[in-house]
C-alpha positions in Angstrom: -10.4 19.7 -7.8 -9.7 16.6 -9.7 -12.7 14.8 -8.4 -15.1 17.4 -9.7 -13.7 17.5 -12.8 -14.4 14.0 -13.0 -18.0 14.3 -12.9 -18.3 17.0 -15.4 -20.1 15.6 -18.2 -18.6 13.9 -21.0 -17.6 16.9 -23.8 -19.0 14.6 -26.7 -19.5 17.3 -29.9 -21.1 15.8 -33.3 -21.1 16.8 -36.7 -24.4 17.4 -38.7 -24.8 13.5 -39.4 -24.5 11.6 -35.6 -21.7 9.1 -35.7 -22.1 6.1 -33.4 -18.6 5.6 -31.4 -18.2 2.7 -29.3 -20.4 3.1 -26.3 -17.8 2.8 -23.8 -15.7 5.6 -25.5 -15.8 7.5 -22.7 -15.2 5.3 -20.3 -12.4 4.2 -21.9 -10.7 7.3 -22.0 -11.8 8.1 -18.6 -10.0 5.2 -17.8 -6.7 5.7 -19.6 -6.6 9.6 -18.8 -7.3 9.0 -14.6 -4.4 10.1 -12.2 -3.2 11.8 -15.3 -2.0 15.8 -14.8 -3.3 16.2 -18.6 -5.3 13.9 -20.6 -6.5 12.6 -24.1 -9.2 13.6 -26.8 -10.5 11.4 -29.5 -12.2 11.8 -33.0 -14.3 9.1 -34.2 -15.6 8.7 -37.7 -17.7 6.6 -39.1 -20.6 5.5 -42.1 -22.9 8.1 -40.1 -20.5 10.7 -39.7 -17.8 12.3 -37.2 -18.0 13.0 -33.0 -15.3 14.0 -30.8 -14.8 12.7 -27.1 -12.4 14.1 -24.6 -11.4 13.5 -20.9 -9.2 15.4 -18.5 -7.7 18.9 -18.7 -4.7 21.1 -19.7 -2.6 20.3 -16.6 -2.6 20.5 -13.0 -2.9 24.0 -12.9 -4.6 24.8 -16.0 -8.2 23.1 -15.3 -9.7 23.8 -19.2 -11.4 20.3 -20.4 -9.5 19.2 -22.9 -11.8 19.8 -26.5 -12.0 19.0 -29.9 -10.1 22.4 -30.8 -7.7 21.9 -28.3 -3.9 21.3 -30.2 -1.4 18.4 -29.2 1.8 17.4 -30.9 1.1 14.5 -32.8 5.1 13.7 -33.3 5.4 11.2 -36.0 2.2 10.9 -37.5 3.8 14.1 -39.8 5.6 11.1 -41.4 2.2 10.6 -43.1 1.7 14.3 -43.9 5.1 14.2 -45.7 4.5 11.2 -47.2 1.6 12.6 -48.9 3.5 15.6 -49.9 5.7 13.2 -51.9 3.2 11.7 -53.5 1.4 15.1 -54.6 4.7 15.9 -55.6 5.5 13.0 -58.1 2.0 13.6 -59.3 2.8 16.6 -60.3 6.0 16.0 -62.0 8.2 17.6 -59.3 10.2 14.3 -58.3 9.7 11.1 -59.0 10.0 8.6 -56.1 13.1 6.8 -57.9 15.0 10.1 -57.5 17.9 10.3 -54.9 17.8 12.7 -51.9 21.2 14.3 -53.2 19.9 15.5 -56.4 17.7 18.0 -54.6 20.0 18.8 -51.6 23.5 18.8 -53.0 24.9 20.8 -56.2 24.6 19.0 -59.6 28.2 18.2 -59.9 29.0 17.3 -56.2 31.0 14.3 -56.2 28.7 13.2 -53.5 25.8 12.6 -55.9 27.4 9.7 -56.8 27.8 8.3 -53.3 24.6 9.1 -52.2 22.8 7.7 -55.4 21.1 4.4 -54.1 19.1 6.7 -50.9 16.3 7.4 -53.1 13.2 9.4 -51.8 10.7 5.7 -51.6 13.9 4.5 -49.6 13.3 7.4 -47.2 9.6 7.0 -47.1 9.5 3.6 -46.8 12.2 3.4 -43.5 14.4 1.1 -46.2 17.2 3.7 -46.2 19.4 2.5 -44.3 20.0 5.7 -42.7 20.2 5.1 -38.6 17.2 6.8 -36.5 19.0 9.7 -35.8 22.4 11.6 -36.6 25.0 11.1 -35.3 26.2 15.3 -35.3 22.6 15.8 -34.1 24.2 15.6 -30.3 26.0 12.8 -27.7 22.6 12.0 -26.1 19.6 13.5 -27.5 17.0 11.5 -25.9 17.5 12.8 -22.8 17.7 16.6 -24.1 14.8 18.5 -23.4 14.4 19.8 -27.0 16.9 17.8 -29.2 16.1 18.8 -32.3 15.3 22.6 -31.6 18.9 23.7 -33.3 19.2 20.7 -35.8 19.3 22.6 -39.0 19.6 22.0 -43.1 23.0 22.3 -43.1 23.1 19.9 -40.6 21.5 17.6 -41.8 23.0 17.6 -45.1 26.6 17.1 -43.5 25.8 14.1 -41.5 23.8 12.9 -45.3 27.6 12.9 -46.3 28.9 11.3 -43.3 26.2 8.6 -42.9 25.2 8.5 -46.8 27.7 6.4 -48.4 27.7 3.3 -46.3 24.7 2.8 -45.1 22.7 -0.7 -46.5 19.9 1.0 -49.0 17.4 -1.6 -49.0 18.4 -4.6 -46.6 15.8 -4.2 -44.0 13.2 -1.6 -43.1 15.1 0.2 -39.6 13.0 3.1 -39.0 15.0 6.7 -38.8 14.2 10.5 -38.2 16.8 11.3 -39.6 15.5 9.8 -43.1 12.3 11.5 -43.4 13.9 14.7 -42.4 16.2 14.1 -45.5 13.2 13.2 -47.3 11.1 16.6 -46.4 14.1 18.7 -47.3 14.7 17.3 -50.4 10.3 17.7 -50.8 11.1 21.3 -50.0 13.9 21.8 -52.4 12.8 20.4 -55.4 9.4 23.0 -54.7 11.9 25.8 -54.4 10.8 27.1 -51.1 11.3 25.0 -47.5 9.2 21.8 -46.5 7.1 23.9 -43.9 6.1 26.4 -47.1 6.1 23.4 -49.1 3.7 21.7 -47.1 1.4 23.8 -46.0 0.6 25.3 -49.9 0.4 21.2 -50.8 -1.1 19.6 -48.4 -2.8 21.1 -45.1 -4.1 24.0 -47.5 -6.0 21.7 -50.1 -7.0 19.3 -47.0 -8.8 23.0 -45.3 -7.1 22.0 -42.4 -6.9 25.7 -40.7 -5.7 24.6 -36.8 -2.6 22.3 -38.2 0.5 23.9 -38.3 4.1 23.5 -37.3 6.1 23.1 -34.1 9.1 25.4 -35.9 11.4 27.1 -33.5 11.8 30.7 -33.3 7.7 30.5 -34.1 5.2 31.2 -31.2 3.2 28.3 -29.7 -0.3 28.6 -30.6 -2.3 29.5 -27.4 -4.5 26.2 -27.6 -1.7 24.0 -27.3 -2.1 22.0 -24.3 1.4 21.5 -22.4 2.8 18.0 -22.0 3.5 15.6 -19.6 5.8 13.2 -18.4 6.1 10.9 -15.3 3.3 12.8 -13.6 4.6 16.6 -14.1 5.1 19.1 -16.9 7.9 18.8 -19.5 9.4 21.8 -21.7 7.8 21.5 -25.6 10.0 20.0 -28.7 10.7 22.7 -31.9 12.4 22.1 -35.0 14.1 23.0 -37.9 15.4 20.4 -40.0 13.6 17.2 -38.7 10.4 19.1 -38.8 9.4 16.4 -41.5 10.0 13.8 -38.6 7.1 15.1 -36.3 6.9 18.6 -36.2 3.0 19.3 -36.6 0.7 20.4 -34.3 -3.1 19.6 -35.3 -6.8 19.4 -33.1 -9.2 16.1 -32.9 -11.1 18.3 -35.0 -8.6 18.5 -37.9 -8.1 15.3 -37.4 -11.8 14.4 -38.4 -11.2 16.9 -41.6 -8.1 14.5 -42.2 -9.5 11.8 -41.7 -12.7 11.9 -43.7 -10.5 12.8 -46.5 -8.8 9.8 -46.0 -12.0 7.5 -46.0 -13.4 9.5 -49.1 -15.9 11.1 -47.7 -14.6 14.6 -48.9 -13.5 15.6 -52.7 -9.7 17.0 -52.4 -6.7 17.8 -55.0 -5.0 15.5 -53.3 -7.4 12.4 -53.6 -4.9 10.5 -56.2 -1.7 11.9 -54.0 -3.6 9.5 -51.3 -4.1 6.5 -53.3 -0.3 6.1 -53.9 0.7 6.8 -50.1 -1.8 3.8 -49.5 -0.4 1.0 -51.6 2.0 -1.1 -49.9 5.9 -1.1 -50.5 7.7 -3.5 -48.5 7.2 -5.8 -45.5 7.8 -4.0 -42.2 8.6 -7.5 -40.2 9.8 -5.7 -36.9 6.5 -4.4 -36.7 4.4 -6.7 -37.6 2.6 -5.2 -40.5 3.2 -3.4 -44.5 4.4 0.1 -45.2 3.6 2.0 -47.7 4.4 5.7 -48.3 4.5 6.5 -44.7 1.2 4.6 -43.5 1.7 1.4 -41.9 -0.8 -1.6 -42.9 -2.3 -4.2 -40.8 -5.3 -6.2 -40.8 -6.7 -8.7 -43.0 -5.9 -8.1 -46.7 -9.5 -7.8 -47.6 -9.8 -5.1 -44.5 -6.4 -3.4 -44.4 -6.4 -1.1 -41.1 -3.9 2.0 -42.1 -2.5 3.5 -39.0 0.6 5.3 -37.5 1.4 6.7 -34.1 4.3 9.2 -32.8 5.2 11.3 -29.9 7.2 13.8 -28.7 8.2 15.1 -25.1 5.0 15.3 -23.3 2.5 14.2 -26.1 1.8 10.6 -27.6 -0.9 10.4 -30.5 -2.1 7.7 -33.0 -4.6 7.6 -36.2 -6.0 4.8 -38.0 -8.9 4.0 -40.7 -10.2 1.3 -41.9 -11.7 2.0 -45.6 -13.8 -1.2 -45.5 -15.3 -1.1 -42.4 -15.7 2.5 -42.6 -14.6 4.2 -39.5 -11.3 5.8 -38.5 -10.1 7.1 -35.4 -7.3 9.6 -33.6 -6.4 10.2 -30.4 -4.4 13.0 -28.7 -3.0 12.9 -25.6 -0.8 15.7 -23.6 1.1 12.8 -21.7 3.9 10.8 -22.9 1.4 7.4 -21.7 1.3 5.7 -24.8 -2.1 5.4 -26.0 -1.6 2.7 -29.2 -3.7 -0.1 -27.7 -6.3 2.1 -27.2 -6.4 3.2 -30.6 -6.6 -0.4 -31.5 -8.9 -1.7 -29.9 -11.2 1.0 -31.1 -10.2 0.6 -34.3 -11.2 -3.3 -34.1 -8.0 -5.1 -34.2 -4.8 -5.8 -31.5 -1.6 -4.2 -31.6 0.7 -5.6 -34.4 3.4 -7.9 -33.3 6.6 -8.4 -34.7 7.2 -11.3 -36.5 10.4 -13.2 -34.6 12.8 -15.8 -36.6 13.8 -19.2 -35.0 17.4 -19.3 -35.2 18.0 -23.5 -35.2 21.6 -22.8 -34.0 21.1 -20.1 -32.1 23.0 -21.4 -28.7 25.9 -21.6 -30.8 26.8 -17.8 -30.7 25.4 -17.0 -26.8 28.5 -15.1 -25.1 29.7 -11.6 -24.5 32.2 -10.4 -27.0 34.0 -7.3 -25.5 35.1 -5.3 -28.7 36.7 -2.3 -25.9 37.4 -1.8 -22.4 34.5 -0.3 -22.1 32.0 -1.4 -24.4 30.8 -5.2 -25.2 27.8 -6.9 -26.9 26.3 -10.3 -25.1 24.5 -12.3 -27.9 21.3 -13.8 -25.5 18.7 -16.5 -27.1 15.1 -16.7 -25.9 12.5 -19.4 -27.7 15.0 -20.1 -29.9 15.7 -16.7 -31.5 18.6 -14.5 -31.1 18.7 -11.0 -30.0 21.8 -8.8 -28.6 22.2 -5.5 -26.2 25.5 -3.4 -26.3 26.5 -1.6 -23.4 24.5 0.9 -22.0 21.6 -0.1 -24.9 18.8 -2.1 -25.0 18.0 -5.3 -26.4 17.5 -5.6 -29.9 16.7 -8.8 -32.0 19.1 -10.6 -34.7 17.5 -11.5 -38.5 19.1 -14.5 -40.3 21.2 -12.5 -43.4 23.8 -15.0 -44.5 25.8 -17.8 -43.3 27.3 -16.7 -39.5 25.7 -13.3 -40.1 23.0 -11.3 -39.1 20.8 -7.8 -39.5 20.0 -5.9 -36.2 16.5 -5.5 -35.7 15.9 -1.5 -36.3 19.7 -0.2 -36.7 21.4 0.0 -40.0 23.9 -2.6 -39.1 24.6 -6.1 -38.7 26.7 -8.5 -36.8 28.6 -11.4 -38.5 30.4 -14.7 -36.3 33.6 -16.7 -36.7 34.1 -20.1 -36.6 37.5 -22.1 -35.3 38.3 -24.7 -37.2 36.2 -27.3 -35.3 33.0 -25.0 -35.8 32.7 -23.2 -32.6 31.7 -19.4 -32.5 35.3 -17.7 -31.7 34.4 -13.7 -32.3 31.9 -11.0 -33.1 32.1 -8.5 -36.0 30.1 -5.6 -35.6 29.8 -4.1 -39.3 28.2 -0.5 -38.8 28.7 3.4 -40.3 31.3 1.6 -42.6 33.1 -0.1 -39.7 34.3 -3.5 -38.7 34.5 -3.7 -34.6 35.8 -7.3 -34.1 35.3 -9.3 -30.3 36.5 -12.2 -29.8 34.1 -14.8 -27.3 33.6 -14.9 -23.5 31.5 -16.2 -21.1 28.1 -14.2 -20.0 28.4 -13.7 -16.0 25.5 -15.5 -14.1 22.4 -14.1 -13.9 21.6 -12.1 -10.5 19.6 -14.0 -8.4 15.9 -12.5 -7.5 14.3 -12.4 -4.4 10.9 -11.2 -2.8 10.5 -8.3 -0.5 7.6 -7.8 1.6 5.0 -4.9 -0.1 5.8 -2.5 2.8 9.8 -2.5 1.8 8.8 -1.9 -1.6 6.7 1.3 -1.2 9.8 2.8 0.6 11.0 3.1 -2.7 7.7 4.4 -4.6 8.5 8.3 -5.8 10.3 10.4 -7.8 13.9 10.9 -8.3 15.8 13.4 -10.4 18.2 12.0 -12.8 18.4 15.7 -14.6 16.5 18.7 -14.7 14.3 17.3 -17.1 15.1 13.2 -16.8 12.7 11.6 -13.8 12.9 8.0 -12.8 9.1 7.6 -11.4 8.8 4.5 -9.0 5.9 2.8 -8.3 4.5 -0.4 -6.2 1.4 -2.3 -8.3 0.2 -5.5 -6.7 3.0 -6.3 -4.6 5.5 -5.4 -7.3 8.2 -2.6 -8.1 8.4 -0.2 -11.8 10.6 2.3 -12.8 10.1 4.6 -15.3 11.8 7.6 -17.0 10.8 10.3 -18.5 9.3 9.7 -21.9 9.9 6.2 -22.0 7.7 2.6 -20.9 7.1 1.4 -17.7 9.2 -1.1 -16.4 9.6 -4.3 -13.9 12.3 -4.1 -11.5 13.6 -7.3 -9.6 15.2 -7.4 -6.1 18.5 -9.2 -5.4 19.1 -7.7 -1.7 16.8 -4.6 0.3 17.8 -1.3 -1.7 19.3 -3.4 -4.5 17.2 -4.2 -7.9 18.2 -4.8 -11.6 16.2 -5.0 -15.0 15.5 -7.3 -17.0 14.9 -5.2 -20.6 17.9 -3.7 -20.4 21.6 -4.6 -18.6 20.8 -1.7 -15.5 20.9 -2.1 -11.8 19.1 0.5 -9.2 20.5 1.0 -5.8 18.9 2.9 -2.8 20.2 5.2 -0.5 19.0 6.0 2.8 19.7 8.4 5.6 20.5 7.7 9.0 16.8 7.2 10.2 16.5 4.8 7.5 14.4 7.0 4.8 15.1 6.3 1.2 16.9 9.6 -0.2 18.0 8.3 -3.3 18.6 6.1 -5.9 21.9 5.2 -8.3 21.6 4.0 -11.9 24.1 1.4 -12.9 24.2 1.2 -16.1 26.9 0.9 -19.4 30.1 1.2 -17.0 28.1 4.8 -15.5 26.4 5.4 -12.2 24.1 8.3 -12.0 23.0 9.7 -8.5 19.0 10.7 -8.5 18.3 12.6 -5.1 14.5 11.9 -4.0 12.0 14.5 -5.1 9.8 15.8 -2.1 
């Protein structure tokens, strides 16, 4: 079934004026989408107008092509869509972007207002809020629930505003949060006098005539185009929300997409043509990913040829959009697998993936250790070409910015880490300032690292499959060239490096993976070690 599908040809649709696309379009997405139970559609627009380019299907046992009018979740390119909601909305004298959150979520004389004063709505826009990426009341681990934000609603939200409000560092770095462009769209909503979806839709997908974008709210039924998602090679249950619909809650087609994004590249009059030209201008440096942000958008390229572009997922679905005003040409991609598809958007778009921009530390040896600030929980302070970075237990690694003497920002969390000295200079303890907290630690010594061996290819495909961690969590292994990955649901791919047969650790994150096999020798298992936990995963037939 999937071979004749294959050689179905190419669904390439074009608007009244035929747009060139790369040549290789389709191959490329041939390429990406193969060995895929879904697949990925793309809209290109350029000078000569707009074309759409798909390959692969629904799922496995849905075998509809994927089309230009199909509908993915696009998770957090909405950031954009509320970001230009806030800028029709100063426009029309509704908020200005120097307003706080509070004033349109809490009552006038809440003693709150006060507290909450310095989280205005460009800090929320602009990731500069200080605000972590996601509540902490929103649930103990919601990356690994299968629809975490489904119950999350404004009341919510505006309690853990209280609880995380008041302490968090407005302004120090640009960490990006969820959490804060929900606040952002409820406050948008509030200040209209009707919700953000309402608010919205009447203010921006209406004047934009984009008629199949809408939102993923729960209790609303899923529009019968909507392609289901995939992760880790099988389907995965669809994300709704309520309050952090602002976050990534929209649902759109690579045709709306083309409406979008010839709006965007002024090819199309709109109400909302000044609205855009505000989003667009750039607002602060966004160093940990290698590039400006404006209201929303982020910026890279040349300054001459700035390339706007954003890309977000949910469970199942990974998109990305980008235009380049000078050059001419935009594009959007929309995939129903979690497979991130940014450096294909990229490359199309002419340019490589942003890097972030890493800080040489000239002392950086100086703090290396593991400060334990519990039983259970430590941090180990690690250096790599001379920069620093840090992982907590059970988290991954993260790098350190320079903020002060002794102290430092963590790269994307709203907190930062200061060192003390003994009287002859050396690094003695760790203070971990976060949520209005100092955790102090004082210094050990990091264990050894484990030592890595080689296993022949044959060992290592005993291990290739799938392996339930939960009903919805799946730890995919596979053997590429003579090496081992892992990879869980909705997250990268990722090396893993033998120390023993059945016995492999990462090197991303502090986690070890053990094998189980029965008595004739046939891997039935494998165990997670990881932040002081191990979690069984039987074998999937």
């Amino acid at each position: 079934m999937k071979t004749v599908l294959r050689l179905l040809p190419a669904l390439l649709v074009c608007s009244f004026t035929a747009a060139k696309p790369p040549a290789d379009l389709q191959t490329q997405l041939d390429t990406w989408s193969r060995d895929l139970p879904g697949g990925v559609a793309a809209t290109w627009i350029d000078t000569d107008g707009v074309a759409f380019a798909q390959s692969g299907k629904y799922s496995s046992d849905d075998p509809r092509p994927l089309s230009a009018d199909t509908r993915f979740q696009v998770g957090s390119v909405t950031k954009v869509f509320t970001a230009l909601l806030l800028a029709e909305s100063e426009r029309a004298g509704k908020v200005s972007r120097n307003d706080p959150a509070a004033k349109f979520l809490l009552p006038t004389n809440d003693p709150d207002q006060a507290k909450l004063a310095t989280i205005t709505l460009l800090s929320l826009t602009t990731h500069s809020s200080g605000l972590p990426r996601l509540p902490a009341n929103i649930g103990p681990n919601p990356d690994a629930s299968p629809n975490p934000y489904a119950t999350y609603d404004h009341a919510a939200l505006v309690t853990a505003l209280r609880v995380h409000g008041p302490t968090a560092p407005v302004g120090r770095a640009v960490n990006y949060s969820n959490f804060g462009v929900g606040v952002l769209g409820e406050a948008l909503g509030a200040a209209w006098g009707t919700s953000y979806a309402d608010a919205l839709t009447a203010h921006v997908i209406a004047p934009l005539k984009m008629t199949a974008t809408s939102l993923a709210l729960t209790g609303i039924p899923t529009p019968a185009e909507l392609a289901p998602g995939h992760s880790a090679g099988a389907r995965v249950p669809t994300w709704t929300f309520q309050a952090e619909a602002p976050a990534g809650a929209i649902v759109s087609s690579p045709r709306d997409l083309g409406v979008f994004l010839e709006f965007c590249l002024g090819r199309t009059e709109s109400p909302l043509t000044a609205a855009l030209a505000e989003a667009l201008k750039p607002q602060r440096e966004a160093i940990d990913v290698g590039a400006q942000i404006g209201f929303g958008w982020f910026i890279s390229g040349e300054k001459d040829r700035p390339v706007y572009w954003h890309n977000g997922a949910t469970n199942g679905y990974h998109a990305f959009v980008a235009f380049c005003p000078a050059a001419g040409r935009g594009v959007a991609l929309l995939a129903n697998d979690a497979t991130s598809c940014d450096a294909l958007g990229f490359g199309l778009i002419g340019m490589k993936p942003p890097a972030p921009v890493t800080e040489k530390i000239p002392d950086a040896a100086d703090y290396v250790g593991r400060y334990p600030l519990s039983s259970v929980f430590a941090i180990d302070v690690v250096t790599r070409n001379g920069a620093l970075a840090i992982q907590a237990t059970g988290q991954p690694r993260v790098g350190l910015r320079k903020a002060g003497d002794d102290r430092f920002a963590v790269v994307g969390v709203p907190a930062e880490v200061s060192f003390e000295r003994d009287p002859a200079g050396k690094v003695t303890a760790l203070v971990l300032h976060q949520n209005g907290r100092d955790l102090r630690g004082p210094r050990g010594e990091l264990p050894p690292p484990p030592k890595e061996i080689s296993l022949p290819v044959e060992t290592l495909r005993d291990y290739a499959g799938r392996y339930a961690l939960a009903p919805t969590v799946i730890c995919t292994m596979t053997e590429t060239n003579g090496a081992l990955f892992t990879q869980l649901t909705g997250q990268p791919k990722f090396p893993v490096f033998a120390t023993a047969k059945d016995e492999f650790f990462l090197k991303v994150v502090d986690a070890r993976l053990s094998f189980e096999r029965d008595v004739a020798g046939k891997v039935v298992a494998v165990i997670l070690h990881q932040g002081g936990r191990d979690q069984r995963a039987p074998r999937m037939e």
